[in-house]
C-alpha positions as CSV (number, residue, x, y, z in Angstrom):
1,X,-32.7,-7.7,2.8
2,X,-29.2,-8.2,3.7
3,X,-26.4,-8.4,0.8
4,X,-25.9,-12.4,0.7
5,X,-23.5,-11.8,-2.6
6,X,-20.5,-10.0,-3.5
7,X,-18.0,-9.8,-6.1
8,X,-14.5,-7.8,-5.1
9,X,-12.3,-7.1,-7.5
10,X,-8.7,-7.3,-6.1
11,X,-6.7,-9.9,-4.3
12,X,-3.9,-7.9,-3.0
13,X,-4.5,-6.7,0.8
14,X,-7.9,-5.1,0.6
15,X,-9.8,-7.6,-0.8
16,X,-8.6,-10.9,1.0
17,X,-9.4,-9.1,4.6
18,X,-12.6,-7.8,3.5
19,X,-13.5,-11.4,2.2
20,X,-12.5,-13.0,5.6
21,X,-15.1,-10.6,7.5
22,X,-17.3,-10.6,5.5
23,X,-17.5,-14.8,5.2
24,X,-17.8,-14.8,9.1
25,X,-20.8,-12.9,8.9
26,X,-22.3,-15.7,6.1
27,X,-22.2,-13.5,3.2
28,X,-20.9,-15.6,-0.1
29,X,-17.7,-14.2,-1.6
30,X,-16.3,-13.9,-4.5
31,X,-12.7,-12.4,-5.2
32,X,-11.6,-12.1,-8.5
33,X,-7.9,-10.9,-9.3
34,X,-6.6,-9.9,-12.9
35,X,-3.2,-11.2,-12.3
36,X,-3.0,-15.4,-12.7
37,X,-1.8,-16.0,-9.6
38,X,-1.1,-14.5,-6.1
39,X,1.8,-11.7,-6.7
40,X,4.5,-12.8,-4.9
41,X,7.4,-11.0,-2.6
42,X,6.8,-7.2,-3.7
43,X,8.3,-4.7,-0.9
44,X,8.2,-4.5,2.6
45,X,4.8,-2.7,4.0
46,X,3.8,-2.2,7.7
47,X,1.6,-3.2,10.3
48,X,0.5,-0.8,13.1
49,X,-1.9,1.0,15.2
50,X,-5.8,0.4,13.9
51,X,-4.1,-1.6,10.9
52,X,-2.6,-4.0,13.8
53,X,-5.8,-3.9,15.7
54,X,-7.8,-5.7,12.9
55,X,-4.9,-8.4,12.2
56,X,-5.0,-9.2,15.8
57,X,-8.7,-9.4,15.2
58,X,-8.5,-12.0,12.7
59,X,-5.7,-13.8,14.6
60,X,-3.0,-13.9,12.1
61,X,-0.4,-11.8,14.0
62,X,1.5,-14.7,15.0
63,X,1.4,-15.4,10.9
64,X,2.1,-12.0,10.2
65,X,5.5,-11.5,12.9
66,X,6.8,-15.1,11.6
67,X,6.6,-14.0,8.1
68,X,8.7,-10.3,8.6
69,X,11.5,-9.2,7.1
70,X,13.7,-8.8,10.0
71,X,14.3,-5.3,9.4
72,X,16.1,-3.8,12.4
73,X,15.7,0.3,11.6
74,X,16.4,2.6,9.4
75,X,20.0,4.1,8.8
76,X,20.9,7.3,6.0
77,X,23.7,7.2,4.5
78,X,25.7,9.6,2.4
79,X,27.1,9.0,-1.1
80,X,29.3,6.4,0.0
81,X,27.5,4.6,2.6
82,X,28.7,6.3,5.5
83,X,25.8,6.1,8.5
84,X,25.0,9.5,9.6
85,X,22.0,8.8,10.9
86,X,19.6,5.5,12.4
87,X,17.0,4.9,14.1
88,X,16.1,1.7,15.5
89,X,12.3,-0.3,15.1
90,X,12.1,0.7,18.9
91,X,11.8,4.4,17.7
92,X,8.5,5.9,18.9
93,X,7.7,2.9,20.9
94,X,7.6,0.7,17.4
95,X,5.7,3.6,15.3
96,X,8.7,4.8,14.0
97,X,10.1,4.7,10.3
98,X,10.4,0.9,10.6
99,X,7.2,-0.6,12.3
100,X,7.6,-3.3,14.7
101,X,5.6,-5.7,12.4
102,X,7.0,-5.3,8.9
103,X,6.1,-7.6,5.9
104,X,6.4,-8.5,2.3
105,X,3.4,-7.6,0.8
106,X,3.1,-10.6,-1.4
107,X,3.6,-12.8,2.1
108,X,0.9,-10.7,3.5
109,X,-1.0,-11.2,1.1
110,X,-0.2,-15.3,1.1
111,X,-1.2,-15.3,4.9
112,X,-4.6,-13.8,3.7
113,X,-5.3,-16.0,0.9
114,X,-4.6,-18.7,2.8
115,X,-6.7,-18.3,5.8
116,X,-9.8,-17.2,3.4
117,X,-9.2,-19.3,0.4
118,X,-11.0,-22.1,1.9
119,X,-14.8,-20.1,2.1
120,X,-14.0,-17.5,-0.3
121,X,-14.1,-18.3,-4.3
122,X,-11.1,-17.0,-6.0
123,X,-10.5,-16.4,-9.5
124,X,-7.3,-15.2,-10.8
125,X,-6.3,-14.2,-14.7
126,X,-9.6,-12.6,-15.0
127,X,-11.2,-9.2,-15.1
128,X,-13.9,-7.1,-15.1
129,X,-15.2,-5.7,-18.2
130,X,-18.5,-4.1,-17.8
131,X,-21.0,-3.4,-15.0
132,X,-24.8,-3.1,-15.3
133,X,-26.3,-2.0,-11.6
134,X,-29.9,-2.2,-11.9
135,X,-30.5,-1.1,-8.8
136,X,-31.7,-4.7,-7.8
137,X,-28.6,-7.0,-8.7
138,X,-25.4,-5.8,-10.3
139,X,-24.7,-7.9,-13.9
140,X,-21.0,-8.2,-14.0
141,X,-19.3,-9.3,-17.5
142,X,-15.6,-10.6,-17.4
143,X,-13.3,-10.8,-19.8
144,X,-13.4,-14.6,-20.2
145,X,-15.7,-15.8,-17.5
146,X,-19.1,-16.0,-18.0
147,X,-22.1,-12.7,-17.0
148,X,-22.5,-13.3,-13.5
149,X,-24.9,-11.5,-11.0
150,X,-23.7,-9.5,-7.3
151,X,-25.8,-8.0,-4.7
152,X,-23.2,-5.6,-4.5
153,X,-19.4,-5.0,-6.2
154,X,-16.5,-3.9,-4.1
155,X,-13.4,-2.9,-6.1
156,X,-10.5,-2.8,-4.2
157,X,-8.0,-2.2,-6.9
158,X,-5.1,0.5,-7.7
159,X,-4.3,4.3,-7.8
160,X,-5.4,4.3,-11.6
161,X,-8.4,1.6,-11.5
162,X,-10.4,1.0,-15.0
163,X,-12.7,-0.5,-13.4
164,X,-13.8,2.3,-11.3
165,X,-14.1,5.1,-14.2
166,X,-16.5,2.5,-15.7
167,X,-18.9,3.1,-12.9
168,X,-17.7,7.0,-11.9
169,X,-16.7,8.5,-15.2
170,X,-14.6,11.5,-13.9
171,X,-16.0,12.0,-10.4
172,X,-12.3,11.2,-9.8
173,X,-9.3,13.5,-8.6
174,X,-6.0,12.1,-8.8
175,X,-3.1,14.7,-7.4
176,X,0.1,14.4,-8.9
177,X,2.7,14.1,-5.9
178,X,6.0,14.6,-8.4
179,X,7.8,11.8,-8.0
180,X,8.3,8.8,-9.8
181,X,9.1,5.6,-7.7
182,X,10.7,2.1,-8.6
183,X,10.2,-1.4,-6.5
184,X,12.4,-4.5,-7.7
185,X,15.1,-7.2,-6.0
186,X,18.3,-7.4,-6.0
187,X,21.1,-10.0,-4.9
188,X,21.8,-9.6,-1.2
189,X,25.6,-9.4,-0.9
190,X,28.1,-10.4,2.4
191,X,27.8,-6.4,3.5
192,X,23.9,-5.6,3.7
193,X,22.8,-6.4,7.6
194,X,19.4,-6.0,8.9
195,X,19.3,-2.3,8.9
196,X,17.5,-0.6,6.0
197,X,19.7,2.2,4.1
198,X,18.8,5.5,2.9
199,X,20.6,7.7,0.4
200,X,19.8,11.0,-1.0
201,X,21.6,12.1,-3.9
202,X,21.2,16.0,-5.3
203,X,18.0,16.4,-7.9
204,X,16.1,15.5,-5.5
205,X,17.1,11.8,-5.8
206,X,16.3,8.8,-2.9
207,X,17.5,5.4,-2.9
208,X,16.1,2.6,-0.4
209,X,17.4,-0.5,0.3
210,X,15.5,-2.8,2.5
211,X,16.7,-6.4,3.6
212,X,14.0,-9.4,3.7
213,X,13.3,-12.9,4.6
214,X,14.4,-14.4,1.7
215,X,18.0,-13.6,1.5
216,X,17.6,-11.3,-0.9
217,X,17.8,-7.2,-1.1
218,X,14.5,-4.9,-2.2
219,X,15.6,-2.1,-3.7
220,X,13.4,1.6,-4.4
221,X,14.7,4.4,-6.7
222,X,12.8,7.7,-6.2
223,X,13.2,10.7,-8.0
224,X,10.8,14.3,-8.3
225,X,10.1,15.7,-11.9
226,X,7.0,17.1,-13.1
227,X,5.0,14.7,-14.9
228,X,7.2,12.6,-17.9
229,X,4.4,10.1,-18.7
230,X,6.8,7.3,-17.9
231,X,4.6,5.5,-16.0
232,X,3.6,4.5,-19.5
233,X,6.9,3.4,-20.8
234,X,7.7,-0.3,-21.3
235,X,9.0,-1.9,-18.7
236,X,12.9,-1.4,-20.7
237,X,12.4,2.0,-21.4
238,X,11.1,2.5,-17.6
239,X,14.9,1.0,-16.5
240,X,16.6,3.1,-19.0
241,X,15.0,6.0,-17.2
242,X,16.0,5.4,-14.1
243,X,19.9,4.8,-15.2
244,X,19.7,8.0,-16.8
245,X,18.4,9.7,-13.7
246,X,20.8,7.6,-11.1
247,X,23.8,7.4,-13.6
248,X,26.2,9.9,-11.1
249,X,24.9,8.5,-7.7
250,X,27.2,6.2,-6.4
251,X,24.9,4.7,-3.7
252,X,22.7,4.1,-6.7
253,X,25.4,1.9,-8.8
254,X,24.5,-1.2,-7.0
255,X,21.0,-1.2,-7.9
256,X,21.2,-0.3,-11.7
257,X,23.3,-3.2,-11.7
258,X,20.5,-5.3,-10.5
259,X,18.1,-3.8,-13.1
260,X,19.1,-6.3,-16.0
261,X,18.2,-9.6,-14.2
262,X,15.3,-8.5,-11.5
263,X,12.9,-11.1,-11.0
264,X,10.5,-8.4,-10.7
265,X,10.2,-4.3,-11.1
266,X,7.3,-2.0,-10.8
267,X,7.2,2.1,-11.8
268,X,4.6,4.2,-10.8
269,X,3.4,7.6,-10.7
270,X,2.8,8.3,-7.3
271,X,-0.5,10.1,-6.3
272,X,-3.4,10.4,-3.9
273,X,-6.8,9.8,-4.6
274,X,-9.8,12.1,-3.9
275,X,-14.0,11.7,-4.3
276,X,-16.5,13.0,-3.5
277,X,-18.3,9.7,-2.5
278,X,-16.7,6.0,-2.4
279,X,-20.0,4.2,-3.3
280,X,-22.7,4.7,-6.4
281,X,-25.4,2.2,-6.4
282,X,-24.5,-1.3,-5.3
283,X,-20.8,-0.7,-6.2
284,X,-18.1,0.5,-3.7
285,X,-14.6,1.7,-3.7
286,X,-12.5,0.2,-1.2
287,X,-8.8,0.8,-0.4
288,X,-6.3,2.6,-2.9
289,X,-8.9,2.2,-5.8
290,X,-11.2,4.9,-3.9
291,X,-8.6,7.0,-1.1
292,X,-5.2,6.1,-2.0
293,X,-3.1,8.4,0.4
294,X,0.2,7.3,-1.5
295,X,3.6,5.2,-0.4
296,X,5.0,8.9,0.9
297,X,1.7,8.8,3.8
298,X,3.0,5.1,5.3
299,X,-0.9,4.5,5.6
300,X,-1.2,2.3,2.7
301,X,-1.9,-1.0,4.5
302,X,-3.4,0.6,7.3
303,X,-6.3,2.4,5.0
304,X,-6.5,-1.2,3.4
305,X,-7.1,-3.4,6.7
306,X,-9.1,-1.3,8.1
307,X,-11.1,0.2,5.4
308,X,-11.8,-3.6,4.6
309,X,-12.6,-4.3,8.3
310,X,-14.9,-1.2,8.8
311,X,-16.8,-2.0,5.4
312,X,-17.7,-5.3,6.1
313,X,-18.7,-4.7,9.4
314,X,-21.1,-2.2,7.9
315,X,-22.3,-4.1,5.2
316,X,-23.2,-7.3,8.7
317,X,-24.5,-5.1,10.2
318,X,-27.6,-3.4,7.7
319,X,-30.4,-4.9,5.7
320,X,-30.2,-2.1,3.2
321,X,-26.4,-1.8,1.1
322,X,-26.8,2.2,1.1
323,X,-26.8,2.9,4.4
324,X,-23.8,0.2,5.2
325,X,-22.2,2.5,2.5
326,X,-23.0,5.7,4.4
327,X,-21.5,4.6,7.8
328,X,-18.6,3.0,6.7
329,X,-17.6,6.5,4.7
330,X,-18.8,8.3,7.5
331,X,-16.2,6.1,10.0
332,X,-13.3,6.3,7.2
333,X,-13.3,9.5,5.9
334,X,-11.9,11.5,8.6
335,X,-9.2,8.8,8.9
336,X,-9.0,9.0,5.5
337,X,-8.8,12.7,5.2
338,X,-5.7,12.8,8.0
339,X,-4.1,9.7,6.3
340,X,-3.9,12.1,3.0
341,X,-2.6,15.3,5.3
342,X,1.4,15.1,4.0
343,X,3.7,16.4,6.2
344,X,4.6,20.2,5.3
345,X,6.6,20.6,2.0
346,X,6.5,16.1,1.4
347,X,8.2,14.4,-0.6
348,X,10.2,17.8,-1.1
349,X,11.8,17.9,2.2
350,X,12.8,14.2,2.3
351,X,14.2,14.6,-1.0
352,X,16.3,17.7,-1.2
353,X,17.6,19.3,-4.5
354,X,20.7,20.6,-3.6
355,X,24.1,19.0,-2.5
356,X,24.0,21.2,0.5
357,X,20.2,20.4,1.2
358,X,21.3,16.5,1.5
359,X,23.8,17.5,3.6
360,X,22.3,19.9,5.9
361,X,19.2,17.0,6.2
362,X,22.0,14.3,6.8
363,X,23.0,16.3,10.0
364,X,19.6,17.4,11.5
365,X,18.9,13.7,11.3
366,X,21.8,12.7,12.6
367,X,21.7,15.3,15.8
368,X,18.1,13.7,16.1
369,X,19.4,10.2,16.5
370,X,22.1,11.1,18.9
371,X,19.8,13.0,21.0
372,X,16.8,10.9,20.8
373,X,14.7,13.8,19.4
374,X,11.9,11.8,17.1
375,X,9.6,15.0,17.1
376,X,12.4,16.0,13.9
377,X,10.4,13.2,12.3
378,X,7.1,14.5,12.6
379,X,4.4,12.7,10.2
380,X,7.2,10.8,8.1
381,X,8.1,8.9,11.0
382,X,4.8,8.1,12.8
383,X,2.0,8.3,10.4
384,X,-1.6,8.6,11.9
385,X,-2.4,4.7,11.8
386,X,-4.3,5.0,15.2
387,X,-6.3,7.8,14.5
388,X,-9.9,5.9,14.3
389,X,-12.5,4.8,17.1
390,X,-12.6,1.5,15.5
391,X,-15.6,-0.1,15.7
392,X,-15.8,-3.5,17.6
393,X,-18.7,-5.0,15.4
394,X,-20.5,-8.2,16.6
395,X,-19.9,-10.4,13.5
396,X,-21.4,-14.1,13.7
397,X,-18.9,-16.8,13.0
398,X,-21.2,-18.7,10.5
C-alpha cells in the first residue's frame, strides 16, 4: 500500500520541496526542523539547469528571481582590490560562476515554506532522538515531542547528520576536501557594487565577497590545512582562527573587522559524502545528509531540488517504499556520482599556495576574460546541473 505518512527531518532546501511534491500527490507530511525557527539570510546559492527545471515546476520562479541578490558576475582581485579579472552572469549563457538565478538561501528557503506551510505540518526546535523501523511503521522519538509513528522517514539533513549514523552506523564515508570555510555578514559600505569579488592571498587563502538584497555584504574566508578539528571550536575560538590565518591579507582586513558584530557566522569542515546505499528499511537519505558533493562542486541546491523532486515522484508513483527507493537512487546516482567528480587538482588550483601561483592564476583568468575563453573555467565555472533525464512524473494535485 502506498506510503500515506512521512516524517522529514530538515527544513532547509531539501525538505520543504520534497514536502510540496509529495503533498500534491496526497501523501500527509510532516517536517520537522531542529533549529526554532526558519534560518534566515545565510549565503547566496544558485538556481540552474535540472535544479531550475523543478522550480519552474512548482511555479515559484517568479518568487525565486524577485527574491535574488542582484549579483552581476564575478570579478578577482588582487591584494588590493585591483580587478584583473570578471566575468559577467551572461558567462556560459547564465551557467557561469554566477548563475542567472541566484538567492539567499534563507529566502529560498522562505519562498518554500511558504508555499508548503499551508498542507505540510512543521515543527521547529525539535529533533529526532531515536528510530525504531519495524519494518511495518517506523516509531520515531523526539527530543520533546511525543513517540510518533511514519510510514517512512526521510532525513534531509547536513554533511555530518546524527541522525543518519543512528540508522547506518558507519556505512558512511565522509572525504576530507582540506579546507576550512567561513559564511557571515558584514556592513555593505558606499564602494561594494553588484559585482562579487574574489581574492586569493598565498597559503592557499580565498576571500569572497558577495553583495545581496538586503543592503548588506556576505562575506566567505576559505583556507586549505590538513584537518585542525576546528570545526569543533566555539564559535569565538572559530573567529580567532580565522584572524590568525587572514591576519597579513589585506583584502581580508575588511572582513575580520566584521567578525566581532556578525549577526550570523558558520565554520565548516568541508567534505563529500559517499554510501553505498541512501535508504535502509523505511528510512531514506535525501540531499547533503546522504550525497553531499560539497560548496567547491556548485551542485549543492541542484542535488537538493532535484533529489527531493525525483524522490517524491518515486515514492507517487509505487505501492511498495523499497522499490520507490531503488528508482530514485537508480535516477540520482549517476548525477550524483558526476556532481561529486571535482575538477582536476580542486580546491588546490583555485587556491594556490604560492605568491607567484596567485599571480600566475590572476593572469590566465584575466587573458580568459579578455578573450572570452570560458573553457579556462572548466567544471568550476559550469557545474554539471543539467546532467539528468529528469523524469516528468504525473503527480495528482490532491
Amino acid at each position: 500500500m502506498s506510503p500515506r505518512t512521512v516524517l522529514v527531518s530538515g527544513a532547509s532546501v531539501a525538505g520543504p520541496t520534497l514536502a510540496y511534491w509529495l503533498e500534491r500527490s496526497g501523501v500527509s507530511t510532516t517536517v520537522i526542523e531542529r533549529f526554532p525557527e526558519l534560518r534566515s539570510g545565510g549565503q547566496s546559492v544558485d538556481l540552474r539547469g535540472a535544479g531550475r527545471t523543478v522550480v519552474q515546476r512548482m511555479g515559484i520562479e517568479d518568487a525565486v528571481r524577485a527574491a535574488g541578490t542582484g549579483e552581476t558576475g564575478l570579478q578577482f582581485v588582487d591584494s588590493r582590490g585591483k580587478i584583473k579579472a570578471q566575468f559577467g552572469s551572461d558567462t556560459m549563457d547564465g551557467e557561469g560562476p554566477t548563475a542567472e538565478l541566484e538567492i539567499l538561501r534563507g529566502d529560498l528557503g522562505k519562498i518554500l515554506y511558504d508555499h508548503t506551510r499551508d498542507r505540510t505540518e512543521y515543527v521547529f526546535g525539535d529533533s529526532i532522538t531515536g528510530i525504531d523501523d519495524d519494518g511495518d511503521r517506523v516509531r520515531v522519538s523526539f527530543e520533546h515531542s511525543a513517540d510518533r509513528d511514519f510510514d517512512i522517514v526521510v532525513l534531509a539533513e547536513g554533511l555530518r547528520s546524527r541522525t543518519r549514523s543512528m540508522v547506518f552506523g558507519d556505512d558512511v564515508s565522509i572525504r576530507d576536501l582540506g579546507m576550512y570555510t567561513s559564511y557571515f555578514t558584514i556592513p555593505r559600505v558606499e564602494s561594494d557594487t553588484q559585482w562579487a569579488q574574489w581574492s586569493n592571498a598565498p597559503g592557499s587563502r580565498s576571500v569572497l565577497l558577495r553583495p545581496d538584497n538586503v543592503g548588506t555584504t556576505r562575506a566567505t574566508l576559505s583556507f586549505m590545512t590538513d584537518p585542525k578539528g576546528y570545526e569543533t571550536l566555539t564559535v569565538d575560538d572559530q573567529k580567532d582562527v580565522l584572524r590568525r590565518t587572514f591576519s597579513d591579507a589585506p583584502f581580508a582586513a575588511r572582513a575580520l573587522a566584521g567578525l566581532t558584530d556578525t549577526p550570523d557566522f558558520y565554520f565548516e569542515s568541508l567534505g563529500q559524502v559517499t554510501m553505498s546505499t541512501w535508504s535502509k528499511g523505511r528510512v531514506v537519505l535525501l540531499g547533503d545528509a546522504g550525497y553531499c558533493a560539497s560548496p567547491i562542486s556548485g551542485m549543492g541546491t541542484s542535488l537538493a531540488t532535484v533529489g527531493a523532486y525525483v524522490l517524491a515522484g518515486e515514492i507517487a508513483s509505487h505501492d511498495d517504499h523499497r522499490d520507490a527507493f531503488t528508482a530514485y537512487e537508480s535516477i540520482m546516482r549517476p548525477y550524483v556520482d558526476q556532481a561529486q567528480k571535482l575538477a582536476s587538482g580542486a580546491p588546490r588550483v583555485a587556491n594556490p599556495k604560492t605568491k607567484l601561483g596567485v599571480a600566475t592564476m590572476n593572469a590566465v583568468l584575466g587573458l580568459a576574460s579578455r578573450i572570452k575563453i570560458t573553457s579556462l573555467f572548466g567544471k568550476f565555472a559550469s557545474p554539471p546541473s543539467d546532467k539528468i533525464d529528469l523524469p516528468n512524473y504525473a503527480v495528482p494535485i490532491t
